[in-house]
VODOFI-325865 format. One record per residue: residue in one letter; residue number from 1; z, y, x of N, C-alpha, C, O in turn. Coordinates in nm, 4 decimals. Each point is the difference from the previous one (the first is absolute). Layout:
% residues N
   type   seq       n_zz       n_yy       n_xx      ca_zz      ca_yy      ca_xx       c_zz       c_yy       c_xx       o_zz       o_yy       o_xx
      a   NUM          Z          Y          X          Z          Y          X          Z          Y          X          Z          Y          X
...
This chain:
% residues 190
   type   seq       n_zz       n_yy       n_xx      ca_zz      ca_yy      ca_xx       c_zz       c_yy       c_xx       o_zz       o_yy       o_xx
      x     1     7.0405    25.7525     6.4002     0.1375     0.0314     0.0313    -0.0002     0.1169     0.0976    -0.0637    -0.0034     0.1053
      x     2     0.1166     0.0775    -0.1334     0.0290     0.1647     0.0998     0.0697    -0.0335     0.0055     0.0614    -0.0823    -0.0679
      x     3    -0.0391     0.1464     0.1731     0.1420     0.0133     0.1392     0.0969     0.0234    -0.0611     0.0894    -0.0696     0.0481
      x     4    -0.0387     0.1500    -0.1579     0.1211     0.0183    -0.0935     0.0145    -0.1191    -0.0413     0.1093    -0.0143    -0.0548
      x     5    -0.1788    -0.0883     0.0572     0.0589    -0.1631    -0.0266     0.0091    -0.0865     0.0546    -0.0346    -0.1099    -0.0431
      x     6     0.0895     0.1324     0.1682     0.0065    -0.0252     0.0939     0.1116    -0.1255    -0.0265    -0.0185    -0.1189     0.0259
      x     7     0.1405     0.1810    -0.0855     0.0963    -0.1012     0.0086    -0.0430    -0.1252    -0.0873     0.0419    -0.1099     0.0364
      x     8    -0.1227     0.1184    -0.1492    -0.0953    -0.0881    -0.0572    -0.0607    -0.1155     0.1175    -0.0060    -0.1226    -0.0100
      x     9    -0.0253     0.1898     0.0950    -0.0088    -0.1262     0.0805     0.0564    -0.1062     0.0115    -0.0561    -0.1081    -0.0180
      x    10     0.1857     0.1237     0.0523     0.1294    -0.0514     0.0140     0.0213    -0.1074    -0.0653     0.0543    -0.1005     0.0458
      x    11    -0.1108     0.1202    -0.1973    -0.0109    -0.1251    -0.1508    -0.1113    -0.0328     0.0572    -0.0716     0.0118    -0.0994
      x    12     0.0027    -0.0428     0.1795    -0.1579    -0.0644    -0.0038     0.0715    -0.1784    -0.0212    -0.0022    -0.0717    -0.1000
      x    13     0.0254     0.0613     0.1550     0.0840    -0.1546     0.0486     0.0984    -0.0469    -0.1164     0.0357    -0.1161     0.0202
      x    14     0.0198     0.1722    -0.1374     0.0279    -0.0781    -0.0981    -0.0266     0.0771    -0.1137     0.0754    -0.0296    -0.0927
      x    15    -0.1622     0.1250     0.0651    -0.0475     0.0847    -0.1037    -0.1292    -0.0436    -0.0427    -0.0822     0.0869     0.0291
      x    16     0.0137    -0.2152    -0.1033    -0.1324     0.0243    -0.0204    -0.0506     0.0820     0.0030    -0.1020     0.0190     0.0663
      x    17     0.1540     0.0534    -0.1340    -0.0767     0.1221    -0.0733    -0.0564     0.1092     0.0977    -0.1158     0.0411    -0.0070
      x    18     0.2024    -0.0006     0.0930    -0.0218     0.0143     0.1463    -0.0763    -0.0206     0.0670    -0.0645     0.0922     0.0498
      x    19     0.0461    -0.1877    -0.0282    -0.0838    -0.0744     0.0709    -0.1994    -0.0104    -0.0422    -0.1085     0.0086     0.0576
      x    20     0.1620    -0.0303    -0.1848    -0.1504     0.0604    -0.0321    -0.0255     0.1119     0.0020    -0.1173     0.0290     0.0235
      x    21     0.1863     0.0476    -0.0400    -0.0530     0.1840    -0.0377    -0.0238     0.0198     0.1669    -0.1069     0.0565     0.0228
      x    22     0.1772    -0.0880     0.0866    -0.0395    -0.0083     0.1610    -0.1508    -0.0929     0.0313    -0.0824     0.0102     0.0909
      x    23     0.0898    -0.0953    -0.2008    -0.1290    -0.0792     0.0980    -0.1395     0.0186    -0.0797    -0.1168    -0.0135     0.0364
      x    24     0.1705     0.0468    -0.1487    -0.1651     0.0874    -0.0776    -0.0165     0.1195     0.0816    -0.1075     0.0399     0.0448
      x    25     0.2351     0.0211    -0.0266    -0.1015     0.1552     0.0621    -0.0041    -0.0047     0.1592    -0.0105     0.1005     0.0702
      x    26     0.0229    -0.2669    -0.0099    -0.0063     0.0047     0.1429    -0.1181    -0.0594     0.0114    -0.0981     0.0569     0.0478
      x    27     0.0983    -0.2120    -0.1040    -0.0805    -0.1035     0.0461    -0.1742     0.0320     0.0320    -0.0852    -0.0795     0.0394
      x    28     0.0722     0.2223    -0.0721    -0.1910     0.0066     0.0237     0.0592     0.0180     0.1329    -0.0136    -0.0983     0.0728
      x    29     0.0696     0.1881    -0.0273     0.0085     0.0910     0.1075     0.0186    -0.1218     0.1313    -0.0722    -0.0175     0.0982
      x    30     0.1866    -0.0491    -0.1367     0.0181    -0.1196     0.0855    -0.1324    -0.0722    -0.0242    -0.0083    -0.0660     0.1037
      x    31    -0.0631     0.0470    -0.1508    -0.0725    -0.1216     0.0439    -0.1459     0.0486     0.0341    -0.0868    -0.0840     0.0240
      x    32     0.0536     0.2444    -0.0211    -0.0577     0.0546     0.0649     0.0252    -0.0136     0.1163    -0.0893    -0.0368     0.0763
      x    33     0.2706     0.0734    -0.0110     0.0310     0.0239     0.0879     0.0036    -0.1736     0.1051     0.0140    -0.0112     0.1218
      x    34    -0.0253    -0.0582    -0.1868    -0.0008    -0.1479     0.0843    -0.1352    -0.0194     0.0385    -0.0399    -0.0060     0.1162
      x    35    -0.0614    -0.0080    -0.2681    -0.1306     0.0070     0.0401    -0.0707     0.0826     0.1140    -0.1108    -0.0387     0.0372
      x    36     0.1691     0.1532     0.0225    -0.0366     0.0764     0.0666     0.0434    -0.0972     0.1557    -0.0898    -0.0052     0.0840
      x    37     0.1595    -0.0326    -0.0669     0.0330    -0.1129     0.1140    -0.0288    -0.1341     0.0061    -0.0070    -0.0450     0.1143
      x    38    -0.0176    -0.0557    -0.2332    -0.0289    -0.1642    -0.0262    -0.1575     0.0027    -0.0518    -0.0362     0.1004    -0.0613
      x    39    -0.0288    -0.1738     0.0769    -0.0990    -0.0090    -0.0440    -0.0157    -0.1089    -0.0911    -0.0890    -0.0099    -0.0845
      x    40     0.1846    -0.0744     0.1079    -0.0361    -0.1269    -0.1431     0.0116     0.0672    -0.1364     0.0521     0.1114     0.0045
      x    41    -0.0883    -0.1539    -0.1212     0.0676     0.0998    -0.0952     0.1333    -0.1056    -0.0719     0.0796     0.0391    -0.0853
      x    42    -0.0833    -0.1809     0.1475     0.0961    -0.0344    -0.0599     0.1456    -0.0080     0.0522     0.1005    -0.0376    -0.0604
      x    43    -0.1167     0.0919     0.2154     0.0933     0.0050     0.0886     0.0973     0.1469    -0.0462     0.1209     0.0232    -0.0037
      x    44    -0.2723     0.0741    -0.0341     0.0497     0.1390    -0.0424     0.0731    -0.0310    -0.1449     0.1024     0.0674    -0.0113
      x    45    -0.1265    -0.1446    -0.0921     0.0718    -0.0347    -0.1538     0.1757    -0.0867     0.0896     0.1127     0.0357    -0.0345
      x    46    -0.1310    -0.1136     0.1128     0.1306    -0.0558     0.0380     0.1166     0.0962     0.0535     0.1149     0.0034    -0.0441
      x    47    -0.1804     0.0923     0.1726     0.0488     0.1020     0.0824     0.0328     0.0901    -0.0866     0.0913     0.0794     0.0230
      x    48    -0.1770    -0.0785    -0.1609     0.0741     0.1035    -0.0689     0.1376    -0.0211    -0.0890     0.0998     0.0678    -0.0247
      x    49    -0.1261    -0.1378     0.0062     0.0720    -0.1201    -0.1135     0.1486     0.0040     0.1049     0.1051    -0.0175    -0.0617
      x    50    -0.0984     0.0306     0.1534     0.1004    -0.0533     0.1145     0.0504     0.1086     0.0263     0.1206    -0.0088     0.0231
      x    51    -0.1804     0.1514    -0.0141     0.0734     0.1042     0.0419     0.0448     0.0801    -0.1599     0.0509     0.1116    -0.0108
      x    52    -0.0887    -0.2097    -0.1068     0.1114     0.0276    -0.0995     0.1539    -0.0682    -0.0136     0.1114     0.0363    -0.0375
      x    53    -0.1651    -0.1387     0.0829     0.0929    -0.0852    -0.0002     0.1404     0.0726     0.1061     0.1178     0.0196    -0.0298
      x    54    -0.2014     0.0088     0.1729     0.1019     0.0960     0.0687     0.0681     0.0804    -0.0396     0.1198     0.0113     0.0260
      x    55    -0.2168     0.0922    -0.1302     0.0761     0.1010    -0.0537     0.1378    -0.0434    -0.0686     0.1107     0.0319     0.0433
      x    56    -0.1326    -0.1027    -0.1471     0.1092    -0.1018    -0.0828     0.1414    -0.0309     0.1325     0.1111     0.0531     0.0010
      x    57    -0.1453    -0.1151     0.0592     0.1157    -0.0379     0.1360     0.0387     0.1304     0.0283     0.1211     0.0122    -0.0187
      x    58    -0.1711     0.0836     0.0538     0.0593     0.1165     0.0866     0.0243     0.1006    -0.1042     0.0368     0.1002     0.0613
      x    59    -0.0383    -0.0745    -0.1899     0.0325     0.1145    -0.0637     0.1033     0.0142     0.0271     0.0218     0.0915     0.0794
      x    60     0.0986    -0.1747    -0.1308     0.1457     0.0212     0.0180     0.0347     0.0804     0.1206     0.1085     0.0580     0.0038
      x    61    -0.2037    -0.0498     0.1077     0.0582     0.0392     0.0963    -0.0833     0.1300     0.0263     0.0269     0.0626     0.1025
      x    62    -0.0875    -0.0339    -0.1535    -0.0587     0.1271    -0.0207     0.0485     0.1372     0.0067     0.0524     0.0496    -0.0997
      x    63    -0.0688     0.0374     0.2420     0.1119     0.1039    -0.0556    -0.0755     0.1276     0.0428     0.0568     0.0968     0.0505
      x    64    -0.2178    -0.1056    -0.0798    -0.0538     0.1377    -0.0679    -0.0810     0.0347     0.1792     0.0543    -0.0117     0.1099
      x    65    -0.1728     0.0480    -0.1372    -0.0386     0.0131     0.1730    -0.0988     0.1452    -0.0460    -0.0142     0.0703    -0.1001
      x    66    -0.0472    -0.0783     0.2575    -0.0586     0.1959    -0.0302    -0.1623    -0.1166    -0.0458    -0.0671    -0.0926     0.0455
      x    67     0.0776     0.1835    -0.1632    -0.1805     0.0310    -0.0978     0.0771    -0.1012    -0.1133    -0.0450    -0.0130    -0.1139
      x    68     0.1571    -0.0509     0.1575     0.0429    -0.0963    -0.2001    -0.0469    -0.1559    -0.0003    -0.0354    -0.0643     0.0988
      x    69     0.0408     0.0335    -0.1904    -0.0348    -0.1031    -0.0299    -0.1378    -0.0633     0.0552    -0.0165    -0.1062     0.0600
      x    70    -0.0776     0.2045    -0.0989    -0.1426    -0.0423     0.0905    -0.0111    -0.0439     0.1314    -0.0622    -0.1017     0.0310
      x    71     0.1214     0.1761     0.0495     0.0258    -0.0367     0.1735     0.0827    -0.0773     0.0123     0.0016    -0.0271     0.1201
      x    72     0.0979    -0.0482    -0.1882     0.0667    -0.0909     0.0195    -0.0760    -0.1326    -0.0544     0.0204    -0.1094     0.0527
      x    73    -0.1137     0.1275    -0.1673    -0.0487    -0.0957    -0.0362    -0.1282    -0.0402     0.1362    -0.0368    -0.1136     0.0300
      x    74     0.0004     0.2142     0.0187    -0.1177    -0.0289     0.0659     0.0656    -0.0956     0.1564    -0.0514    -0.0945     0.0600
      x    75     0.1734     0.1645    -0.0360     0.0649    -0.0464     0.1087     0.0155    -0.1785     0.0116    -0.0252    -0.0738     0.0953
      x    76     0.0820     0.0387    -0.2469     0.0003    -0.1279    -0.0238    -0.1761    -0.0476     0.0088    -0.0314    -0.0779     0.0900
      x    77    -0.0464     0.1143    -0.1595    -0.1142    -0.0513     0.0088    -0.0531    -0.0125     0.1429    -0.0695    -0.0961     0.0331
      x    78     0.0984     0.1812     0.0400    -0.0177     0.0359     0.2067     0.0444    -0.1765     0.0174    -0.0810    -0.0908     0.0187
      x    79     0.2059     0.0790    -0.0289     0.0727    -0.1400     0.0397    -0.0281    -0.0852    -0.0429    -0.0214    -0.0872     0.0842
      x    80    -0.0038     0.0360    -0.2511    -0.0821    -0.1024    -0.0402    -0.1240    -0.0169     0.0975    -0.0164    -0.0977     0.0730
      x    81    -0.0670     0.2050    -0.0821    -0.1241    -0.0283     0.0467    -0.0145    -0.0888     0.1857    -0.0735    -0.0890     0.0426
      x    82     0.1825     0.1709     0.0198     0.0693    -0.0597     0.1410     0.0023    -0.1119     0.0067    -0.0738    -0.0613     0.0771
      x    83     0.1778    -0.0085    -0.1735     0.0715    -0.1146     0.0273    -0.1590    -0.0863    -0.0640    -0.0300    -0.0932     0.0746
      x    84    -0.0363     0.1052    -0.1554    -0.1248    -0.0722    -0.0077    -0.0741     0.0132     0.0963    -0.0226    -0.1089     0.0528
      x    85    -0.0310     0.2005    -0.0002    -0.0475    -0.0201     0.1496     0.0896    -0.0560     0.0952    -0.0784    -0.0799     0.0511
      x    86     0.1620     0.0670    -0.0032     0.0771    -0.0704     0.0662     0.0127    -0.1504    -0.0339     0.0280    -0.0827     0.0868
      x    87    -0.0486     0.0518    -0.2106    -0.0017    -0.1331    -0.0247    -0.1204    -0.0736     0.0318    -0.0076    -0.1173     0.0366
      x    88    -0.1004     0.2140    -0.0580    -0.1332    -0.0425    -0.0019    -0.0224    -0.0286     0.1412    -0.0603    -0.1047     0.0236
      x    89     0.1042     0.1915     0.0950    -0.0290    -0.0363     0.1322     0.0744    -0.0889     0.0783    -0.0371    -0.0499     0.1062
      x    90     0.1713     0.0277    -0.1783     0.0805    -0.1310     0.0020    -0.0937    -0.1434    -0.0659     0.0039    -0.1167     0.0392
      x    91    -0.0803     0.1742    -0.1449    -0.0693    -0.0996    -0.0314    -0.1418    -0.0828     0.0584    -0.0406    -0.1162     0.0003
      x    92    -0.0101     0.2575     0.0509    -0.1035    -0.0299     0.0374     0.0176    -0.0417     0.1690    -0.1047    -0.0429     0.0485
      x    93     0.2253     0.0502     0.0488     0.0680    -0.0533     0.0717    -0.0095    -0.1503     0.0165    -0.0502    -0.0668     0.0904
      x    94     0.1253     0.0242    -0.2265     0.0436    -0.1693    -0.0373    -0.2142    -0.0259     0.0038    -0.0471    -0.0976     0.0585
      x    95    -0.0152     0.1684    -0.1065    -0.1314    -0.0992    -0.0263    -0.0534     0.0213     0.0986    -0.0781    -0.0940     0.0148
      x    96     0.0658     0.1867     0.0983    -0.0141    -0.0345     0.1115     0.0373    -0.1336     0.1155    -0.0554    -0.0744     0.0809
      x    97     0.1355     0.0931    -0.1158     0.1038    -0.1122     0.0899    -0.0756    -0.1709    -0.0094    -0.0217    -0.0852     0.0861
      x    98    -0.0071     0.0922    -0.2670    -0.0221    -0.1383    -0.0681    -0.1444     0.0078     0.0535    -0.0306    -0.0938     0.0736
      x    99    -0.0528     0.1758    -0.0933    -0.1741    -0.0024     0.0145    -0.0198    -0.0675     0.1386     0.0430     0.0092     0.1150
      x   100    -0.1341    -0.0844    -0.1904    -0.0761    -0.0548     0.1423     0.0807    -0.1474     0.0243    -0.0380    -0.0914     0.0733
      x   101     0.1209     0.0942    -0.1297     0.1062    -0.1591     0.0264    -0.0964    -0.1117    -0.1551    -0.0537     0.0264    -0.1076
      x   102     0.0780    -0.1326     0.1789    -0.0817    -0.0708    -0.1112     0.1204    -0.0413    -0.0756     0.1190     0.0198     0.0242
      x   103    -0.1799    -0.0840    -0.1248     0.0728    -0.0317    -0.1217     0.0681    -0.1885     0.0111    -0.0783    -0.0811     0.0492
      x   104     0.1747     0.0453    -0.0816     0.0421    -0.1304     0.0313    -0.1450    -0.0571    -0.1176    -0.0594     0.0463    -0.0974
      x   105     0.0555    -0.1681     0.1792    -0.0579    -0.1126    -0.0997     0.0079    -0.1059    -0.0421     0.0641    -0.0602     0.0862
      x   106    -0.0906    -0.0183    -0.1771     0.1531    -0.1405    -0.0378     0.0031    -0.0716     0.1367     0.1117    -0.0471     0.0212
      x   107    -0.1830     0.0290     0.0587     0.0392    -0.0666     0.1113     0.1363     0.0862     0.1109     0.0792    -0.0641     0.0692
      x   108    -0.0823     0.1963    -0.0775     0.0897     0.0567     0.0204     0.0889     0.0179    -0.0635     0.0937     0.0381     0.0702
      x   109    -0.0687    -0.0451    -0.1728     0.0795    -0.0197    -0.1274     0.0634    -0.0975    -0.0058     0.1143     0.0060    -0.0454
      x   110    -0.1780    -0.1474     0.0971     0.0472    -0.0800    -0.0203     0.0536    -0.0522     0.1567     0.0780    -0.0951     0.0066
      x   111    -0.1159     0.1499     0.0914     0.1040    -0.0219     0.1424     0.1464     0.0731    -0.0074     0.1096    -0.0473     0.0299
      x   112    -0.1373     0.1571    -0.0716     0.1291     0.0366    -0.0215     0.1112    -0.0088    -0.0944     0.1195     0.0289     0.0046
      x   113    -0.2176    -0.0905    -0.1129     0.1562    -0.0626    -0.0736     0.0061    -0.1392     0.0533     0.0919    -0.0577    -0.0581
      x   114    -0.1423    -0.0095     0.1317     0.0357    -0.0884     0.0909     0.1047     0.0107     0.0935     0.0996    -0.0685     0.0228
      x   115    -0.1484     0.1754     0.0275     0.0858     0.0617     0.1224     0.1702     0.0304    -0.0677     0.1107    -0.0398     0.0363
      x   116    -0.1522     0.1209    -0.1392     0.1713     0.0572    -0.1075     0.0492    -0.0995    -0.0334     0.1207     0.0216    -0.0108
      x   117    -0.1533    -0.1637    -0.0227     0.0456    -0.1630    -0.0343     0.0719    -0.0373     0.0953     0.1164    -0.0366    -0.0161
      x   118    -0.1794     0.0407     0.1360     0.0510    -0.0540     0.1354     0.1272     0.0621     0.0296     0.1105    -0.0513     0.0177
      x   119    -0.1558     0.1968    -0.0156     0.1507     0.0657     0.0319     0.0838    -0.0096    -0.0848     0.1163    -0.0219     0.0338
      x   120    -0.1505     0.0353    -0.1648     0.1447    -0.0228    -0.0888     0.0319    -0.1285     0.0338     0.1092    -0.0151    -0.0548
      x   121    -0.1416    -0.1087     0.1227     0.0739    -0.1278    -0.0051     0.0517     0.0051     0.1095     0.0756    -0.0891     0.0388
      x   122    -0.1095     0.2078     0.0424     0.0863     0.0137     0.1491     0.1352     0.0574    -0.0204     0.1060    -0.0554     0.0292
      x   123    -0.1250     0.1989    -0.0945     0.1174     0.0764    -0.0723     0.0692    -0.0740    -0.0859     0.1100     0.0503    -0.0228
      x   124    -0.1314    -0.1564    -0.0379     0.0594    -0.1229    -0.0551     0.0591    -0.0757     0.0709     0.1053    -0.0397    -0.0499
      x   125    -0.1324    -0.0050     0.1646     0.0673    -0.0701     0.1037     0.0851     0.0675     0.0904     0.1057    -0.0558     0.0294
      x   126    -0.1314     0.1613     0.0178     0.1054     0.0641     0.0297     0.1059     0.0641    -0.1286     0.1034     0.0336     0.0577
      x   127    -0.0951    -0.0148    -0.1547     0.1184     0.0195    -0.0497     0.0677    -0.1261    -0.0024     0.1227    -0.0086     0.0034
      x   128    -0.2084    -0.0995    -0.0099     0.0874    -0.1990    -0.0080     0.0235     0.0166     0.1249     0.1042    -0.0648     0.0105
      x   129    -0.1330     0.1176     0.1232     0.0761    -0.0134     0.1318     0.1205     0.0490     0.0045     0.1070    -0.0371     0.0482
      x   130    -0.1569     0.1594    -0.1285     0.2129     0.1236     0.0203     0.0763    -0.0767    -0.1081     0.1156     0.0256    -0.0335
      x   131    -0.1877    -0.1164    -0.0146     0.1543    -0.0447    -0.1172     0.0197    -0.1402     0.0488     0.0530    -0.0840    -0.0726
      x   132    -0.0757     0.0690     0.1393     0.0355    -0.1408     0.1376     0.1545     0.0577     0.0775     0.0178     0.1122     0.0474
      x   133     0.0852    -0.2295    -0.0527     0.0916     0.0682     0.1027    -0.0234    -0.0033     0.1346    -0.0538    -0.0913     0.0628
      x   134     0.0848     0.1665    -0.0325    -0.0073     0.0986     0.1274    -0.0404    -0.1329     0.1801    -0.0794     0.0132     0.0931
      x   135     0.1927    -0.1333    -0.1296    -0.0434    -0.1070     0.0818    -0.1344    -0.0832    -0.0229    -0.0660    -0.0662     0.0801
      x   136     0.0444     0.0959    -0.2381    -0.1339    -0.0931    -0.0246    -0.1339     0.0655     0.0517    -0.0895    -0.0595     0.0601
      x   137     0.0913     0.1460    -0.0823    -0.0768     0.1135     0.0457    -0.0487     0.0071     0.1733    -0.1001    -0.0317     0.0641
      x   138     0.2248     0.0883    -0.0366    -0.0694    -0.0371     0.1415    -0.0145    -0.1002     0.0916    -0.0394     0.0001     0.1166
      x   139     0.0855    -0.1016    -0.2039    -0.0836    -0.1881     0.0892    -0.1748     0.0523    -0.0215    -0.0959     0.0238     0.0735
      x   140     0.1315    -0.0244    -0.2464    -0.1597    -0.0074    -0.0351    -0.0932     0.1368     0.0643    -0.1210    -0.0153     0.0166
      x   141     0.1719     0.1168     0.0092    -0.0805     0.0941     0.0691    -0.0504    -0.0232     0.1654    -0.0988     0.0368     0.0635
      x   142     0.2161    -0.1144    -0.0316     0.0273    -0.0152     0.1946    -0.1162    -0.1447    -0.0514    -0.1141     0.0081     0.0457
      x   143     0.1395    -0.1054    -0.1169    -0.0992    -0.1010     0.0287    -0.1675     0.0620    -0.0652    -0.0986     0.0157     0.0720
      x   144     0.1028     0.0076    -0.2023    -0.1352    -0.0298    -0.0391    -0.0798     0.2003     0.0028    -0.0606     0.0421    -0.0985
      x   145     0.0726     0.0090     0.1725    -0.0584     0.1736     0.0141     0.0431    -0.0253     0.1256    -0.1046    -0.0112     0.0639
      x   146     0.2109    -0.0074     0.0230     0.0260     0.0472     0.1619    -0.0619    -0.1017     0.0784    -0.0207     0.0263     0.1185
      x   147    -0.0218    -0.1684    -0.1756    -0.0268    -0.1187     0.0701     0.0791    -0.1028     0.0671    -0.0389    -0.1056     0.0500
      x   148     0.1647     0.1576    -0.0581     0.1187    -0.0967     0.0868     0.0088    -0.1009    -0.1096    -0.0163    -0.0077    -0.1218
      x   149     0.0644    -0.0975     0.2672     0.0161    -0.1821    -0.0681     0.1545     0.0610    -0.0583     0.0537     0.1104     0.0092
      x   150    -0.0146    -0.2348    -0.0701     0.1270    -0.0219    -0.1309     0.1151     0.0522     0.1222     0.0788     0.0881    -0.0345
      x   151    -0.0697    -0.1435     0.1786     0.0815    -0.0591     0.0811    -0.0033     0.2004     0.0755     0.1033     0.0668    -0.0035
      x   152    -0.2047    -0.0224     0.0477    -0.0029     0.1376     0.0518     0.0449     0.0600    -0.1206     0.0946     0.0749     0.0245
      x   153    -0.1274    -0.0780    -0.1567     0.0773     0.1160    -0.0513     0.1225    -0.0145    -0.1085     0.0285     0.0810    -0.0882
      x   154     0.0552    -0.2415     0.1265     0.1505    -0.0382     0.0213     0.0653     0.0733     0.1346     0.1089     0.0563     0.0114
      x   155    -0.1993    -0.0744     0.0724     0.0722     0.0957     0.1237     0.0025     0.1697     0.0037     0.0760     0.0801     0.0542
      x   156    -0.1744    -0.0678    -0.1230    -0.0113     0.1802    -0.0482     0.1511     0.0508    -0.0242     0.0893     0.0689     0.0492
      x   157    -0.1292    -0.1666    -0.1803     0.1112     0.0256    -0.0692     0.1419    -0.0494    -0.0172     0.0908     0.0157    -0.0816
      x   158    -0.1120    -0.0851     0.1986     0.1686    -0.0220     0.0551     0.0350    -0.1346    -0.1338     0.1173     0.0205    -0.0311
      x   159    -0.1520    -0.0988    -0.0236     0.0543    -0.0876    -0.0680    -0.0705    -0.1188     0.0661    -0.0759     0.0230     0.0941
      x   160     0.0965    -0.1548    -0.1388     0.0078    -0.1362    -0.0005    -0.1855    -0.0172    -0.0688    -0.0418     0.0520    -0.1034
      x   161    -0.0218    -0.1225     0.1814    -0.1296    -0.0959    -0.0366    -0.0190     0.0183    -0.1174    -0.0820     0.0713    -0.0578
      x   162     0.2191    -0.1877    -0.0067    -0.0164    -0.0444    -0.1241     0.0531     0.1030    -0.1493    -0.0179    -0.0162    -0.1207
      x   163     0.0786     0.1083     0.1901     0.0210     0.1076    -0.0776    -0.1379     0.0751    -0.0578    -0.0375     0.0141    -0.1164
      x   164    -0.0230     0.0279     0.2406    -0.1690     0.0887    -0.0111    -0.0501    -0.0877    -0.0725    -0.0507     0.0650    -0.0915
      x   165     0.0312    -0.1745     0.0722    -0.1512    -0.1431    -0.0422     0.0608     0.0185    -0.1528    -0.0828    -0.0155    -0.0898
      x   166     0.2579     0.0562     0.0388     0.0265    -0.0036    -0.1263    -0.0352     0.1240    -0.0822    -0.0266     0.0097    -0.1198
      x   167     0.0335     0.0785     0.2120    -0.0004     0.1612    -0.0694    -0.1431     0.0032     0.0082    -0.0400     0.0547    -0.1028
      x   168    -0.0421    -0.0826     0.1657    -0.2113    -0.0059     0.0142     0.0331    -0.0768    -0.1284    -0.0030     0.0739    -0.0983
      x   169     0.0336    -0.2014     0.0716    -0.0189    -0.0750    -0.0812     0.0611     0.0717    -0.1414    -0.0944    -0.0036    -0.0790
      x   170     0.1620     0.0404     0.0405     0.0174     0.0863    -0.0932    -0.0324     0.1288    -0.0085     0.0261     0.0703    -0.0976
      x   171    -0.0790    -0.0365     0.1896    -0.1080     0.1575    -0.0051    -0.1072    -0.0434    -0.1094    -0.0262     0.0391    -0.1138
      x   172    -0.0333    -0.1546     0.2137    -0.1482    -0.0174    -0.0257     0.0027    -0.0645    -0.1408    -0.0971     0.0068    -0.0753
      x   173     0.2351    -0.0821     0.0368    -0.0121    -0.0333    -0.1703     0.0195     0.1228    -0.0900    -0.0682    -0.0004    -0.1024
      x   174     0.1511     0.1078     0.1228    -0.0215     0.1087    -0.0569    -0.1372     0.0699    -0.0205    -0.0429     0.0325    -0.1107
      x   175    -0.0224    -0.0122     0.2298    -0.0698     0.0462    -0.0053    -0.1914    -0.0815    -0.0955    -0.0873     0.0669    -0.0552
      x   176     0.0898    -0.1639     0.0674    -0.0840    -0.1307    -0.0396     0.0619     0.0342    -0.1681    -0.0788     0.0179    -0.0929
      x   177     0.2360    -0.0128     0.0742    -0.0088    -0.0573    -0.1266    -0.0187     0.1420    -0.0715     0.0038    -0.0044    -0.1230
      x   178    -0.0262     0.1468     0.1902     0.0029     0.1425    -0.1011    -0.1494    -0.0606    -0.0922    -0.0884    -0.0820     0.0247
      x   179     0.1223     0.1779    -0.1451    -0.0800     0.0073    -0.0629    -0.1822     0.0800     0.0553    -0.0001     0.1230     0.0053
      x   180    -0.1277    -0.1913     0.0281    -0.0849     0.0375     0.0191    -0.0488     0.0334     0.1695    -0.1083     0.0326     0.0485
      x   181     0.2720    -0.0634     0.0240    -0.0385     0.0200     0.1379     0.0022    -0.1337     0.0969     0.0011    -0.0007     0.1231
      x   182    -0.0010    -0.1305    -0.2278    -0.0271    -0.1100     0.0984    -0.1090    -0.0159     0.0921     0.0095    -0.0687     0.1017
      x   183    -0.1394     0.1470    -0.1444    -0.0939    -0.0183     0.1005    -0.0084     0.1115     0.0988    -0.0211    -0.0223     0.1192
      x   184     0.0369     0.1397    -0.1668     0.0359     0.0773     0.1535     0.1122    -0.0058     0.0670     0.0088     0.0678     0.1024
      x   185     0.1020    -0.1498    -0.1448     0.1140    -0.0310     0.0661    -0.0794    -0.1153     0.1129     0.0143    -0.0008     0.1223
      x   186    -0.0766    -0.0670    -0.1824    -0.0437    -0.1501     0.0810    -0.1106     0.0785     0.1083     0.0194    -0.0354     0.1163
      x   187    -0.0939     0.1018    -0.1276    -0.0438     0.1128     0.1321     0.0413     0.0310     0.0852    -0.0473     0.0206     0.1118
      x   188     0.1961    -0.0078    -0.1742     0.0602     0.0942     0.0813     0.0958    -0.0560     0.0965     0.0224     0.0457     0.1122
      x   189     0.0631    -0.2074    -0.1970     0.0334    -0.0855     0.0891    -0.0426    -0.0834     0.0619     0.0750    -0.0674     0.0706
      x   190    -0.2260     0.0412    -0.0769    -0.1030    -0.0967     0.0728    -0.0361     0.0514     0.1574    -0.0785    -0.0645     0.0695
């Protein structure tokens, strides 16, 4: 493609036809031009493969630069090649970080989904605490988490003995009768 076809560019992006007649008389040059910077050769077949693909995205917007088509193609190939090095030292970053850390083993594997069990039956119990009304709740928080007797946290809370001993007592059946949290409920009110 000479520079008189320039606006030919322009069709790279929905012109097959285009598109090949650009990447037969580009693709040695580009993948000379990558190979000359990558040393894998399969990194250089991808990188190349990728700054066609660029071309395709950016023709439409193509509006003719000094030396033509060639220097614009090479420009894109400049940036492909970038953003792969940039990934690579982003990458090779992340395997730094990991090296040298050991690897879990089923005994570690298996504490911590121990550990994720436990907490989900906690995060389970607290959502059965917030759907407690608001008086049941805080008997059962002031008695069985703060430590106060039935009688100190009737006085907390400004009601009657036998009021607190009813709202604990219907906390703690709510909570006993949820589905799967009778035994960390019973932990928790013991």
């Amino acid at each position: 493609m000479s520079a008189r076809d320039e606006p030919a560019v322009r069709s790279i992006g929905t012109d097959p036809a285009a598109f090949t007649e650009f990447y037969r008389a580009h693709v040695a040059e580009v993948t000379r031009f990558v190979a000359r910077r990558v040393a894998d050769p399969e990194l250089v077949a991808d990188l190349t493969a990728e700054v066609f693909l660029a071309v395709i995205d950016a023709a439409a917007r193509y509006r003719g630069s000094f030396g033509g088509p060639r220097t614009w193609l090479y420009g894109i190939a400049r940036n492909v090649i970038a953003a792969q090095a940039r990934r690579s030292v982003r990458e090779q970053r992340a395997e730094s970080l990991v090296a040298g850390r050991r690897l879990l083993d089923a005994d570690d594997v298996d504490r911590l989904t121990e550990k994720i069990d436990a907490l989900r039956r906690v995060r389970e119990l607290h959502k059965a605490l917030r759907a407690l009304p608001e008086g049941e709740r805080a008997v059962l928080e002031l008695v069985s988490v703060d430590g106060l007797t039935v009688a100190e946290a009737a006085a907390a809370l400004n009601i009657r003995q036998v009021a607190a001993r009813v709202r604990l007592h219907r906390a703690r059946r709510a909570l006993l009768s949820a589905p799967g949290l009778s035994i960390v409920a019973e932990e928790v009110m013991s």
